[in-house]
SELO-328254 format. One record per residue: x, y, z of N, C-alpha, C, O in turn; residue in one letter. Coordinates in nm, 3 decimals. Layout:
N
<node n_c1="X" n_c2="Y" n_c3="Z" ca_c1="X" ca_c2="Y" ca_c3="Z" c_c1="X" c_c2="Y" c_c3="Z" o_c1="X" o_c2="Y" o_c3="Z" type="A"/>
...
This chain:
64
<node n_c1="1.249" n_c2="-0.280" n_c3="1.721" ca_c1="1.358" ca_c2="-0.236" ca_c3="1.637" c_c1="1.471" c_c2="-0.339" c_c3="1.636" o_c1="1.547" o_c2="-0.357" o_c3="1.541" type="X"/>
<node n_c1="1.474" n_c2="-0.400" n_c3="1.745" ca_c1="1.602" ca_c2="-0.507" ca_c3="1.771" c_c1="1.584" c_c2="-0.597" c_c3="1.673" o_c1="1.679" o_c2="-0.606" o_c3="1.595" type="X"/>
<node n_c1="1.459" n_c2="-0.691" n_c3="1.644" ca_c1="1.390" ca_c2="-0.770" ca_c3="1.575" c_c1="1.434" c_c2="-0.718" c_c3="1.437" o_c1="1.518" o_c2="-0.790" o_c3="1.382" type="X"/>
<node n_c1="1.394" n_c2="-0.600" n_c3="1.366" ca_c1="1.433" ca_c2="-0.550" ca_c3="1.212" c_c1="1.557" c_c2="-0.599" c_c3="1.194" o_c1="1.590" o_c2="-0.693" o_c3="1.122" type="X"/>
<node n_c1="1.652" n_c2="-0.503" n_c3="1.290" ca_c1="1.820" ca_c2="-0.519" ca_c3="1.277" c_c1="1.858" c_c2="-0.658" c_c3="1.267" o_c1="1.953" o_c2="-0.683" o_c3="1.192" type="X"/>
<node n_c1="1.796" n_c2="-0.765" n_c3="1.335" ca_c1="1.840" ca_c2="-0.890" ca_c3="1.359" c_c1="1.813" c_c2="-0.925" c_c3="1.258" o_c1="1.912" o_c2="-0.937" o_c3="1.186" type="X"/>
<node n_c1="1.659" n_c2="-0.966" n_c3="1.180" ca_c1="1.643" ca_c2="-0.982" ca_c3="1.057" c_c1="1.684" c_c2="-1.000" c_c3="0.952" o_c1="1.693" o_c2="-1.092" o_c3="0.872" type="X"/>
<node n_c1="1.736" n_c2="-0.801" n_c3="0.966" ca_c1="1.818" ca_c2="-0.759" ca_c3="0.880" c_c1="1.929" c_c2="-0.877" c_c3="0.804" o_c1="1.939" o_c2="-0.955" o_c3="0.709" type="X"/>
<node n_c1="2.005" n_c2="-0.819" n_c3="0.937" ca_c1="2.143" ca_c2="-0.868" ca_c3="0.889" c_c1="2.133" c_c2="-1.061" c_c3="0.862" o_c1="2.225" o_c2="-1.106" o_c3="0.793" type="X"/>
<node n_c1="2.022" n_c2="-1.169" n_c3="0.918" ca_c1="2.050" ca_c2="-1.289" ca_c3="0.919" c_c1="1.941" c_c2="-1.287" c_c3="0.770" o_c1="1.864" o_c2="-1.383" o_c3="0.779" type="X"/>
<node n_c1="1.918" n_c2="-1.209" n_c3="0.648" ca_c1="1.902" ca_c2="-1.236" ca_c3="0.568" c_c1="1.998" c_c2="-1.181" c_c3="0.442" o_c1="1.990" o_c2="-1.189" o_c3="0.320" type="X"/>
<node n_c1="2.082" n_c2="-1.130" n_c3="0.527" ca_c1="2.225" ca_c2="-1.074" ca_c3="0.429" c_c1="2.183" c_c2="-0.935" c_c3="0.355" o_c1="2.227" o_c2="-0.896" o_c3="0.247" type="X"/>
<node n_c1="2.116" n_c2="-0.888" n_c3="0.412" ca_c1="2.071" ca_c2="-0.747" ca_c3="0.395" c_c1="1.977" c_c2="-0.748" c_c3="0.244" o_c1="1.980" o_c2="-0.668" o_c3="0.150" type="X"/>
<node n_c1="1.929" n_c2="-0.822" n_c3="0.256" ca_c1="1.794" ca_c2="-0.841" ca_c3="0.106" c_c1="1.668" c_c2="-0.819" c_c3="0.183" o_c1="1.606" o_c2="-0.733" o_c3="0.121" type="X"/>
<node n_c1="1.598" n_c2="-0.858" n_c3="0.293" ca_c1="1.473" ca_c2="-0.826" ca_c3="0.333" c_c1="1.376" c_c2="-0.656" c_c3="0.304" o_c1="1.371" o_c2="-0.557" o_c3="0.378" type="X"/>
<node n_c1="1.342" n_c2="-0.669" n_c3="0.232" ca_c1="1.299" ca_c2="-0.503" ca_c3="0.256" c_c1="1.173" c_c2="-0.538" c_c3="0.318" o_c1="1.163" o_c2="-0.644" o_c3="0.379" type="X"/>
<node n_c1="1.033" n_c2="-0.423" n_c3="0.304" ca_c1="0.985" ca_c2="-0.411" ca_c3="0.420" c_c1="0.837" c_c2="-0.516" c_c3="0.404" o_c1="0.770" o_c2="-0.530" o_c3="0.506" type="X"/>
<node n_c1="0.805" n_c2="-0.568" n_c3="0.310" ca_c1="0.754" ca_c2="-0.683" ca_c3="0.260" c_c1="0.779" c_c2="-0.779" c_c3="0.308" o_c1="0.709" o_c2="-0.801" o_c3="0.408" type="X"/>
<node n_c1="0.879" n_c2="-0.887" n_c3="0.275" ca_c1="0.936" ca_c2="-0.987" ca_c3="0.338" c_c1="0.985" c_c2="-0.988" c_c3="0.508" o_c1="0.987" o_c2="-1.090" o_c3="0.576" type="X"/>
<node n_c1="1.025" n_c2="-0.850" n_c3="0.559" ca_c1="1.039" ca_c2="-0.826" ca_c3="0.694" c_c1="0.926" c_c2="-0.841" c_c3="0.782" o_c1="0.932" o_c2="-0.871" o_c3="0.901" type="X"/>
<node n_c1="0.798" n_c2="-0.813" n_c3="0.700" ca_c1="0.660" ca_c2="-0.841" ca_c3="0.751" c_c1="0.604" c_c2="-0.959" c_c3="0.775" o_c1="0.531" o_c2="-0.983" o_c3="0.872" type="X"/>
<node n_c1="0.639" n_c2="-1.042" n_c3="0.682" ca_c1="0.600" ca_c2="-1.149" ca_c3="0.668" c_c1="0.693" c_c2="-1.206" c_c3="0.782" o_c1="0.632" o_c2="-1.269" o_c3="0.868" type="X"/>
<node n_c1="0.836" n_c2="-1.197" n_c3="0.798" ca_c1="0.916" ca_c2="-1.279" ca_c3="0.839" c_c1="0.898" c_c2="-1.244" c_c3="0.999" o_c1="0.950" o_c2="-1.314" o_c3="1.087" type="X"/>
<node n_c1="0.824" n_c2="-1.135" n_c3="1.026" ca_c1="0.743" ca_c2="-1.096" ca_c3="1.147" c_c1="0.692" c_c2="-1.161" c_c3="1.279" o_c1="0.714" o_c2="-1.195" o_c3="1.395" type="X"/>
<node n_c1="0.546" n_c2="-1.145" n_c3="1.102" ca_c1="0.461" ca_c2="-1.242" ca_c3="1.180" c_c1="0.441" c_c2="-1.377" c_c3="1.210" o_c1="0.361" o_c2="-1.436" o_c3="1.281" type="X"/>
<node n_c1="0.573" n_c2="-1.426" n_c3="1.109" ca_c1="0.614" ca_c2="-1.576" ca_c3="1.216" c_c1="0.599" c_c2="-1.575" c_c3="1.364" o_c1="0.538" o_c2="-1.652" o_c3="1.438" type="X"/>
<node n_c1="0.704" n_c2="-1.416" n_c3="1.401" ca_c1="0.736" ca_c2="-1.464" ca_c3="1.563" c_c1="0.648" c_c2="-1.373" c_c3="1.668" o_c1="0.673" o_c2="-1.346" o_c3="1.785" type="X"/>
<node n_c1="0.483" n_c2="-1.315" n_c3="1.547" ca_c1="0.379" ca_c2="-1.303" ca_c3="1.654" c_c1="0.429" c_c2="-1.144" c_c3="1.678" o_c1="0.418" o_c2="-1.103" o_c3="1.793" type="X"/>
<node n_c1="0.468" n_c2="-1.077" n_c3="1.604" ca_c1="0.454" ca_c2="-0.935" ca_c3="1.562" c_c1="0.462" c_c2="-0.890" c_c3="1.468" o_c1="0.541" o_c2="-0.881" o_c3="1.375" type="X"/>
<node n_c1="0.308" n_c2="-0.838" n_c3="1.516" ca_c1="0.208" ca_c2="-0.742" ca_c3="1.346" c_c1="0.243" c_c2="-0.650" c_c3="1.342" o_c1="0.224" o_c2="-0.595" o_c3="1.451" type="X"/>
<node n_c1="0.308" n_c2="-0.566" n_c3="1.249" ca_c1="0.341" ca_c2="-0.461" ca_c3="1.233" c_c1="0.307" c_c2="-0.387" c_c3="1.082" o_c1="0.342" o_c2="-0.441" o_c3="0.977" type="X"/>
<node n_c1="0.253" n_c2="-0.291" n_c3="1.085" ca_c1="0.229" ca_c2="-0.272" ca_c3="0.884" c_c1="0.356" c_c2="-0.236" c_c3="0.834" o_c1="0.450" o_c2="-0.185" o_c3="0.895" type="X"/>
<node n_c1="0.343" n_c2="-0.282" n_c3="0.669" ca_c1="0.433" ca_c2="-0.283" ca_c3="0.593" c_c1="0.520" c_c2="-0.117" c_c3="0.594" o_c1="0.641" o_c2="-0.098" o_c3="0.580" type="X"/>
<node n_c1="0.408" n_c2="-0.011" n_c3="0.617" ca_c1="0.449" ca_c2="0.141" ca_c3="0.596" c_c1="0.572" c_c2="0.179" c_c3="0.749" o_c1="0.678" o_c2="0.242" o_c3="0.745" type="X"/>
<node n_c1="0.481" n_c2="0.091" n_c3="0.909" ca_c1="0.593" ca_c2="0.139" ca_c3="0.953" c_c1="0.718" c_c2="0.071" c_c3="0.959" o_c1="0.810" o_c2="0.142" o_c3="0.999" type="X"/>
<node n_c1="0.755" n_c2="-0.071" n_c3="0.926" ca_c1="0.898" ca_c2="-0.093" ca_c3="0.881" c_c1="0.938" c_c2="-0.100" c_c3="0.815" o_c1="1.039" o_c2="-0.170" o_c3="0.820" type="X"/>
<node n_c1="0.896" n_c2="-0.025" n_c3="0.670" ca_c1="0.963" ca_c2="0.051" ca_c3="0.618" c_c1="1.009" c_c2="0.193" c_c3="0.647" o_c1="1.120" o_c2="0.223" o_c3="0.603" type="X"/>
<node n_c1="0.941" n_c2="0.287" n_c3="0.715" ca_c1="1.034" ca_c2="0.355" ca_c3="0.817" c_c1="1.068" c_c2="0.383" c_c3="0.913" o_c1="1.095" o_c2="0.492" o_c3="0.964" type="X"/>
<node n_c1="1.068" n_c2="0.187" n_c3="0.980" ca_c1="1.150" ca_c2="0.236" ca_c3="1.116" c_c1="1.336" c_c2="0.171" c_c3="0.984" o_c1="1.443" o_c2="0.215" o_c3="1.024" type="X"/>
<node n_c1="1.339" n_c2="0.116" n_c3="0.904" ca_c1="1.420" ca_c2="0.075" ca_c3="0.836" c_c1="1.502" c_c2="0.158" c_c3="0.794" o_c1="1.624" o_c2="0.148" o_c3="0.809" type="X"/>
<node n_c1="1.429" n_c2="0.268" n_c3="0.725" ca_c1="1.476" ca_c2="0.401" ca_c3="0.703" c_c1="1.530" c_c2="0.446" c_c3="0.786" o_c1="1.651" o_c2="0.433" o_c3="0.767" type="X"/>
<node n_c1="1.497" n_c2="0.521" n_c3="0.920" ca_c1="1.574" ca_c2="0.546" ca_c3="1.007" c_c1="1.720" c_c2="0.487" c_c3="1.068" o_c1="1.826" o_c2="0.540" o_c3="1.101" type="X"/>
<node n_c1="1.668" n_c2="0.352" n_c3="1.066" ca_c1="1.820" ca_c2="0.295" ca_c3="1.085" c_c1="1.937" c_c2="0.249" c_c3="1.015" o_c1="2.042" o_c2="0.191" o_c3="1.044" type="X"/>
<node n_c1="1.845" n_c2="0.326" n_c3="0.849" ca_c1="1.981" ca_c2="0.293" ca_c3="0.767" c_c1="1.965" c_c2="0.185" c_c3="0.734" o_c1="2.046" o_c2="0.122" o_c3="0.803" type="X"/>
<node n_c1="1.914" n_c2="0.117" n_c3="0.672" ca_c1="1.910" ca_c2="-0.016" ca_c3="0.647" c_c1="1.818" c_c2="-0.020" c_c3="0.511" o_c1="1.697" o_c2="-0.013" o_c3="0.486" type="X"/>
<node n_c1="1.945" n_c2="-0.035" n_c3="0.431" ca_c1="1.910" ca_c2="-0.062" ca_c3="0.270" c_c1="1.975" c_c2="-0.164" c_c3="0.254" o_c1="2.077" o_c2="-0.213" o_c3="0.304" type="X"/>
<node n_c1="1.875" n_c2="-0.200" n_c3="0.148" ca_c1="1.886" ca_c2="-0.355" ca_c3="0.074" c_c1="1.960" c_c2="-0.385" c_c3="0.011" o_c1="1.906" o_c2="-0.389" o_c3="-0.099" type="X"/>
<node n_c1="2.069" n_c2="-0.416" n_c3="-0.001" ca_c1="2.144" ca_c2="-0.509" ca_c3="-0.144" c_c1="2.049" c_c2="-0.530" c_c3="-0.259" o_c1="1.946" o_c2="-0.570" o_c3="-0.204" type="X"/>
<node n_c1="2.032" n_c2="-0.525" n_c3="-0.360" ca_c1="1.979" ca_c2="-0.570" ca_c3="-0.472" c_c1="2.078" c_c2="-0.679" c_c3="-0.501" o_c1="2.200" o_c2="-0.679" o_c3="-0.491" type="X"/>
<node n_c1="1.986" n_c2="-0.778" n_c3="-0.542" ca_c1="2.091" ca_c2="-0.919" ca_c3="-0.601" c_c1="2.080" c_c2="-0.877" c_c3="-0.752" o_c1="1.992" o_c2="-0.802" o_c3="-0.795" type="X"/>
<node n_c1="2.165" n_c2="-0.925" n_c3="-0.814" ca_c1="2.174" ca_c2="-0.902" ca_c3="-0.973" c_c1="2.141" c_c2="-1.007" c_c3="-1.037" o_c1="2.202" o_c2="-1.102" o_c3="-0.988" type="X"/>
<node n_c1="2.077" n_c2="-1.037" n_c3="-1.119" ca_c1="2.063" ca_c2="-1.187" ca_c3="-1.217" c_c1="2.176" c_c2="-1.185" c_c3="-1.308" o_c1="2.220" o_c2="-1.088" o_c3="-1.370" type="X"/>
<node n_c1="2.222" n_c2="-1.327" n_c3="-1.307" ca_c1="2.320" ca_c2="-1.431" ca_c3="-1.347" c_c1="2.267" c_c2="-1.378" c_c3="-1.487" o_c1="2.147" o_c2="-1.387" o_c3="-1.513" type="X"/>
<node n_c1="2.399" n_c2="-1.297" n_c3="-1.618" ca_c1="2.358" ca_c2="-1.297" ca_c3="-1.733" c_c1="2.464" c_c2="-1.388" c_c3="-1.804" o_c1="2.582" o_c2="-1.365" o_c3="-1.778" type="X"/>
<node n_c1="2.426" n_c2="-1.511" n_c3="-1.909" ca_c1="2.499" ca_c2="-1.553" ca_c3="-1.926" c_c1="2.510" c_c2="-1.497" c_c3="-2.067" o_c1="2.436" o_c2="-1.427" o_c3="-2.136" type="X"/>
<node n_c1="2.687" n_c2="-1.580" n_c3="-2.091" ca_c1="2.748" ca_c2="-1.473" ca_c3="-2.232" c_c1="2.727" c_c2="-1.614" c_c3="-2.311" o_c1="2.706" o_c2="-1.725" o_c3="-2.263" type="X"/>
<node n_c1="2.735" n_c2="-1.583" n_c3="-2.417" ca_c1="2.760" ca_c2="-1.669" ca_c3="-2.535" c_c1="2.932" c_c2="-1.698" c_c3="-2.595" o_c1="3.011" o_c2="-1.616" o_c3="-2.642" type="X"/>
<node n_c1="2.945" n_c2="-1.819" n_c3="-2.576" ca_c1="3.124" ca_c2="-1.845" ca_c3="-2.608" c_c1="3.078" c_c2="-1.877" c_c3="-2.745" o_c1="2.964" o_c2="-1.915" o_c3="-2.774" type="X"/>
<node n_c1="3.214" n_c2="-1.850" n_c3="-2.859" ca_c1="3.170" ca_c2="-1.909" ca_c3="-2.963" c_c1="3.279" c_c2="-2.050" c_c3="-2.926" o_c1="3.391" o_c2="-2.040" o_c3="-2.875" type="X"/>
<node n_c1="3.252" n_c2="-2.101" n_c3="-2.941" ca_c1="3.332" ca_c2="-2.280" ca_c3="-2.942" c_c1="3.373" c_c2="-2.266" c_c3="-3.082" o_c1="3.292" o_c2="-2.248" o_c3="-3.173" type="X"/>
<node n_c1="3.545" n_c2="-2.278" n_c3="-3.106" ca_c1="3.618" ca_c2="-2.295" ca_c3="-3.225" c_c1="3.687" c_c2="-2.427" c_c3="-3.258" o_c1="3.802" o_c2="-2.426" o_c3="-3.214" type="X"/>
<node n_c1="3.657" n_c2="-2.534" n_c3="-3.318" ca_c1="3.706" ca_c2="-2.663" ca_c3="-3.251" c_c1="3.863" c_c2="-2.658" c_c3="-3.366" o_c1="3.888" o_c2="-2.607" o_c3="-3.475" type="X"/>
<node n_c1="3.922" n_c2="-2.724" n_c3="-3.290" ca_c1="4.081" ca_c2="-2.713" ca_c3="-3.340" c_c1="4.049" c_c2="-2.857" c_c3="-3.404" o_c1="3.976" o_c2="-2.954" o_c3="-3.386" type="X"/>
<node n_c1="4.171" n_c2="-2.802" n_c3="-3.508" ca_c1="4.182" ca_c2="-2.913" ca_c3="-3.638" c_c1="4.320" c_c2="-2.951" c_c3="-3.619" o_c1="4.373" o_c2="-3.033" o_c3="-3.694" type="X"/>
């Protein structure tokens, strides 16, 4: 559980339980995707969603 929390927070709270798996079994603990996602749950630990960059359209008026 220490490992999730640590995770957690040194990926700025985006890891959900996919990438937490993966980022795991770098350090040689297998764990399935179902239970950290709820040992995650339990400790409260939701994800930030990042938002995509929408860009606006300027109209450019060129001065005379």
């Amino acid at each position: 559980m220490y490992f999730i929390k640590h995770i957690f927070e040194y990926s700025y709270q985006s890891y959900g339980a996919e990438r937490m798996k993966a980022e795991l079994e770098k350090y040689d603990h297998y764990v399935s995707k179902r239970k950290i996602a709820r040992l995650m749950r339990e400790l409260n630990l939701i994800v930030k969603r990042k938002h995509s960059l929408k860009l606006q359209q300027i109209a450019i008026i060129p001065i005379l």
